[in-house]
C-alpha positions as CSV (number, residue, x, y, z in Angstrom):
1,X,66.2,99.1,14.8
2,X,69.3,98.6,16.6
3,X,69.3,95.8,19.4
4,X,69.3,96.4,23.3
5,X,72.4,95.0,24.0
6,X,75.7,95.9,22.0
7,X,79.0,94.0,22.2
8,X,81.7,96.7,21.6
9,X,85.5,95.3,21.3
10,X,88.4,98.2,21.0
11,X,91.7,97.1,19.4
12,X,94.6,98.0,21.2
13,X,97.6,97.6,19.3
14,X,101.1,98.3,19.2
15,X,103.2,100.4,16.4
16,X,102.7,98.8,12.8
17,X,105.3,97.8,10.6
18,X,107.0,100.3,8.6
19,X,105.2,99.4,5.5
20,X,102.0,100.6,5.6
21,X,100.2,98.5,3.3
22,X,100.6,95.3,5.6
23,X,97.6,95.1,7.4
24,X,97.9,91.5,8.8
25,X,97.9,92.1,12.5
26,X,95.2,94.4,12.3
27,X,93.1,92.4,9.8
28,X,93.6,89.5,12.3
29,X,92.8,92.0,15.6
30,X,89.4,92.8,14.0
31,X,88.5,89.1,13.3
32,X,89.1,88.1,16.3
33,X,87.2,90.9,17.7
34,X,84.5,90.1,15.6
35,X,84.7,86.3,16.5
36,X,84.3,87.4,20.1
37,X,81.2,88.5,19.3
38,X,81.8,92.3,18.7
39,X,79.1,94.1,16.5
40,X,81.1,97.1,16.9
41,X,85.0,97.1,16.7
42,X,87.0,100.6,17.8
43,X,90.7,101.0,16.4
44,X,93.5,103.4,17.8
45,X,94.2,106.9,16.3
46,X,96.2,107.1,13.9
47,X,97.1,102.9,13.2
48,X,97.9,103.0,9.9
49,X,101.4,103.6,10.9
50,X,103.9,105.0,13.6
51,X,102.5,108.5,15.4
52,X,104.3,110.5,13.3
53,X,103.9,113.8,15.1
54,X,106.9,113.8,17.3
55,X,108.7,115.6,15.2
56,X,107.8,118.2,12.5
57,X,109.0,116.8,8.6
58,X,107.5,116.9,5.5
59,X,107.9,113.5,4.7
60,X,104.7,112.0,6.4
61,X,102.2,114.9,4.3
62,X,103.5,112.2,1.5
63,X,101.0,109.1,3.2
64,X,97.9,111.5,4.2
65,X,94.7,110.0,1.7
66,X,91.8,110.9,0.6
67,X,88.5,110.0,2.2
68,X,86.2,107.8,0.8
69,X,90.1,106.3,-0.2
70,X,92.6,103.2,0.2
71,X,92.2,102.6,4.8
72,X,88.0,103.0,4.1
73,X,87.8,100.7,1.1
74,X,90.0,98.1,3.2
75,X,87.7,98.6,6.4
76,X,84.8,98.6,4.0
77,X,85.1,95.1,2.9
78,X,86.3,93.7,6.1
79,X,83.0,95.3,7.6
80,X,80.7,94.1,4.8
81,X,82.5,90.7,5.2
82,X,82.1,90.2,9.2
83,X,79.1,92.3,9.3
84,X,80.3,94.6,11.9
85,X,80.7,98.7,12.6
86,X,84.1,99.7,12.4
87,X,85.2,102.9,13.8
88,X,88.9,104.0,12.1
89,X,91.6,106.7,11.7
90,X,92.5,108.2,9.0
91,X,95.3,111.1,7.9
92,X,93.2,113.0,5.8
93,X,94.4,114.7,2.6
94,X,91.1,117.3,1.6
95,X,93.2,119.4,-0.5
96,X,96.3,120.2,-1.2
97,X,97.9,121.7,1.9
98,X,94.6,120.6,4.0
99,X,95.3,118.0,5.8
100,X,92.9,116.6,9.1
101,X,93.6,113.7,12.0
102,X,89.7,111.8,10.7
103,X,87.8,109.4,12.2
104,X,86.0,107.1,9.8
105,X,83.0,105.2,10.6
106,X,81.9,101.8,8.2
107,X,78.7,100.5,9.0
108,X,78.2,96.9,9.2
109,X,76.9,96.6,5.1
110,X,80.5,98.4,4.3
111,X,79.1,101.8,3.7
112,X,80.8,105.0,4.8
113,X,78.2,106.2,7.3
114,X,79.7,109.2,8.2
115,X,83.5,110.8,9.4
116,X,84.3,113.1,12.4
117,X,87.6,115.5,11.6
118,X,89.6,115.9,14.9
119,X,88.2,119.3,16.5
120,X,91.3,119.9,19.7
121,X,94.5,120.1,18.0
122,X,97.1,119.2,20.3
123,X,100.9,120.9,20.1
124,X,103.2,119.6,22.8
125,X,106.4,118.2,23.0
126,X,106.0,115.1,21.0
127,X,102.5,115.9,20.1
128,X,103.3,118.6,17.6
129,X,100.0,118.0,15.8
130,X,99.3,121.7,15.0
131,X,101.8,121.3,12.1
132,X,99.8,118.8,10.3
133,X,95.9,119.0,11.2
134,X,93.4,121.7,10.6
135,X,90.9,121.7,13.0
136,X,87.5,119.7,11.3
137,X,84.7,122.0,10.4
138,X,82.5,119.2,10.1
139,X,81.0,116.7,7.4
140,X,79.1,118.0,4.6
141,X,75.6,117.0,6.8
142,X,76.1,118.7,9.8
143,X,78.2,120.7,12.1
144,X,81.6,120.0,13.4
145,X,80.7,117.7,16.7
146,X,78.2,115.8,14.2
147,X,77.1,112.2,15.3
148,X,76.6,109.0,13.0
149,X,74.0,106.5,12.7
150,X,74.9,102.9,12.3
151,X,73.4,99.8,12.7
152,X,74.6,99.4,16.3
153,X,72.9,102.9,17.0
154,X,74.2,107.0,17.4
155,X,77.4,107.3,17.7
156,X,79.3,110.4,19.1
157,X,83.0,110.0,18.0
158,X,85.4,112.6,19.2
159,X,89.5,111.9,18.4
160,X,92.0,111.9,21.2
161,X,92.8,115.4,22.6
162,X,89.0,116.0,22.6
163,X,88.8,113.6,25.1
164,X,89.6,116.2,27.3
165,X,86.8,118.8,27.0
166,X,83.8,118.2,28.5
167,X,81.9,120.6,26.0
168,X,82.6,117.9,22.8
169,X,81.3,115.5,25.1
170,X,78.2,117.6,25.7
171,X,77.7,118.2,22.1
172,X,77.7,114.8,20.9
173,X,75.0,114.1,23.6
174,X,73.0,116.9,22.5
175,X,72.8,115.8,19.2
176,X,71.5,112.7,20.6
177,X,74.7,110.0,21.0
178,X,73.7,106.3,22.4
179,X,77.4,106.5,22.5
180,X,81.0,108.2,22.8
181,X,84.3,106.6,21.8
182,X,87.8,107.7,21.4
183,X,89.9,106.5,19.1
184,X,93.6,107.9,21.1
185,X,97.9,108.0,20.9
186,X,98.7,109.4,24.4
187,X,101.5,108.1,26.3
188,X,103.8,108.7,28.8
189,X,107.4,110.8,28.2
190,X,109.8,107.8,30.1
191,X,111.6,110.8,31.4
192,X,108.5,111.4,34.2
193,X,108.7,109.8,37.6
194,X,106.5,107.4,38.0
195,X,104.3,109.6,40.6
196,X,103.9,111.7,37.4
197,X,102.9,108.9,34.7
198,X,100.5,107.6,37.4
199,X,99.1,110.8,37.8
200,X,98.7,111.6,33.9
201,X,97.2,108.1,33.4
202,X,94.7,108.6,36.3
203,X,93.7,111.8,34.9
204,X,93.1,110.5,31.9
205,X,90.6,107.6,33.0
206,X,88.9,109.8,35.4
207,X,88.2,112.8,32.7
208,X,86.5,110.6,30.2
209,X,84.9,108.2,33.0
210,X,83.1,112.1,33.9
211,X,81.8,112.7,30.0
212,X,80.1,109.1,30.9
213,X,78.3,110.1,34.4
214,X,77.5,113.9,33.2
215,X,76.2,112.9,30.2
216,X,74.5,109.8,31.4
217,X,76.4,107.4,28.2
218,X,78.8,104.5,27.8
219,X,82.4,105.7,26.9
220,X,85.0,103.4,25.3
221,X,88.3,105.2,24.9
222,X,90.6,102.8,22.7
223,X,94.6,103.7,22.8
224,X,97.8,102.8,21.3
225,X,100.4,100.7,23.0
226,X,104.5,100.0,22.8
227,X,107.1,102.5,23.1
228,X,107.7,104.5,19.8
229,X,110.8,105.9,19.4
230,X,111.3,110.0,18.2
231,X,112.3,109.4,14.4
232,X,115.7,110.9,15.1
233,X,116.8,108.7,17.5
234,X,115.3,105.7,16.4
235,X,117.6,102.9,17.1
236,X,120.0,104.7,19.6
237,X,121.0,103.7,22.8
238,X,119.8,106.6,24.1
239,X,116.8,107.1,22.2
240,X,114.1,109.8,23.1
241,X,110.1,108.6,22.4
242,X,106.8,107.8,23.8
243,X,105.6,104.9,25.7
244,X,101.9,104.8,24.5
245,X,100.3,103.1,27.8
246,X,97.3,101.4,26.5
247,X,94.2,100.9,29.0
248,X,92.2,101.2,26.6
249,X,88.7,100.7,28.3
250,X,84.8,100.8,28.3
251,X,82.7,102.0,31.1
252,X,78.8,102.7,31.3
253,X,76.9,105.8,31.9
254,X,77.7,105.8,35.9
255,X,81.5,105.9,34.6
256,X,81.4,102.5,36.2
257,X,83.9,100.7,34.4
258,X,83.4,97.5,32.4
259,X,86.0,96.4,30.6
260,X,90.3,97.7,30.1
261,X,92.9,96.6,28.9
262,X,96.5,96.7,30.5
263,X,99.5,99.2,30.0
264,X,101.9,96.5,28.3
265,X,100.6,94.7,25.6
266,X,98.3,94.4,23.0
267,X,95.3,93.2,23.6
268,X,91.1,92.8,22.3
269,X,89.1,94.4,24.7
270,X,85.4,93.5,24.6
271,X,82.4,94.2,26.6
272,X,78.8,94.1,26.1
273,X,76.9,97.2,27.0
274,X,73.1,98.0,27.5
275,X,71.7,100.9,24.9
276,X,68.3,100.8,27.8
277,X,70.7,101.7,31.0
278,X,71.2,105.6,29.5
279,X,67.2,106.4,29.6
280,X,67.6,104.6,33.3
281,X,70.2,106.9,34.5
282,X,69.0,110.1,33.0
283,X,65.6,109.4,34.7
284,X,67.7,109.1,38.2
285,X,70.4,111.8,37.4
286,X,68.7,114.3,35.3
287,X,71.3,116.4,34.2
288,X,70.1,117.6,31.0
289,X,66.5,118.8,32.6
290,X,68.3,120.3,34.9
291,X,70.8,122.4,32.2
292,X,70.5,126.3,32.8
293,X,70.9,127.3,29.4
294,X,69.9,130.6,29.7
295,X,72.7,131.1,31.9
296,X,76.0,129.5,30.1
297,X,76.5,132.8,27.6
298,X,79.7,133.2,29.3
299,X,81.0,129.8,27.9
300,X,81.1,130.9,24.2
301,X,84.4,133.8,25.5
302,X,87.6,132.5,25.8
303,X,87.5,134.0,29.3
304,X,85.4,136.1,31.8
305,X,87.6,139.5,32.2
């Protein structure tokens, strides 16, 4: 049976190298994490290389892998040998010319306890994901918003621009989560005023601090960091990109925040949360009782005409 208390550590880190087989500042990131004391370690989106979908190429189709494949047998061992849960990302190949934005989840013996395929597929400028994810359908076991058991407990894991609907959160809840968590790329375009990038940034803590209070469960949202620069411009003077602004962060079921990192720098965020606080909190703030589900039809139409 999982215990009471779980330490939770998310890994905010910066662009990786080019080559994507050198995994020595992430290896390192998780042992520390895990020498902290985290029984559960969170990586970014995406972290097996640059965020590839500012522009639309063929090229990067070339490094999308299969799952079980080479990033889950690497986190496999390194959660077998630390005895941790690690939450990763993967660029799913399925098929040919099916391709998916996956989260991967290792359990602390090493096995491949179960994978969420990104649901909300973004396409913005710079976040042109539409050109290389299908929306998930779901794991073989269950339906798309499908949560995994792990030693540490349930966990609901939803993928970056999912972070921003509150009925993913509500799913994962339903289906019983001790747990949401984010793996994310979202940054700021340097163009924006700073009024605007403080705005975005604020918006962005406050939307996933709201999944924690109306669902009544910790959130840890765990983002990329740096500035990346747009492929085509890589190394100009005048160089386009995005500045990936961290904050990565872990709050409890009040939204009251706990732990978060800064907007700069890499960093090891780690907190220790209570699994017992949830049942407290629903018993003071019963939202679920209070759900009229005979009444939400409505929200399966795109709108109300």
């Amino acid at each position: 049976m999982p215990q009471q208390m779980v330490h939770i550590a998310c890994v905010q880190n910066a662009q990786p190298l080019a080559d994507r087989e050198d995994r020595t500042a992430l290896n390192s990131a998780i042992r520390h994490a895990a020498a902290l004391g985290a029984q559960l370690i969170l990586l970014p989106e995406l972290h097996q290389g640059p965020y590839f979908c500012q522009t639309e190429e063929l090229a990067p189709f070339d490094d999308a892998e299969p799952v079980p494949g080479p990033t889950t047998a690497w986190l496999a061992a390194i959660a077998a040998e630390l005895g941790v849960v690690i939450v990763g990302s993967v660029f799913e190949r399925r098929a040919a010319g099916l391709y998916h934005n996956t989260a991967v989840v290792l359990d602390s013996d090493g096995r491949l306890a179960g994978v969420y395929r990104k649901m909300h597929i973004p396409d913005d400028p710079g976040f042109y994901e539409k050109f290389y994810f299908t929306p998930g359908d779901g794991p073989p076991q269950g339906p798309g918003f499908a949560t995994v058991d792990t030693a540490v407990g349930r966990l609901g894991v939803l993928v970056c621009w999912d972070q921003w609907f509150p009925e993913a959160a509500r799913l994962m809840a339903l289906a019983g989560a001790e747990l949401l968590l984010y793996p994310t790329a979202i940054g700021w375009d340097p163009d924006d005023s700073a009024d605007e990038q403080a705005r975005q940034l604020d918006a962005w803590i406050t939307v996933q601090r709201s999944h924690a209070v109306a669902n009544g469960l910790p959130v840890a949202a765990c983002n990329r960091v740096g500035f990346e620069a747009t492929p085509a411009t890589a190394g100009t003077a005048t160089g386009t990109g995005i500045r990936f602004w961290g904050n990565s962060f872990v709050c409890g079921p009040q939204g009251e925040m706990v732990a978060r990192a800064g907007s700069d720098g890499e960093e090891v965020v780690a907190a220790v949360l209570d699994r017992g606080r949830s049942e407290q909190v629903r018993r003071i703030w019963p939202f679920l009782r209070d759900r009229r589900v005979d009444a939400y039809g409505d929200l399966l139409k795109r709108w109300r005409d």
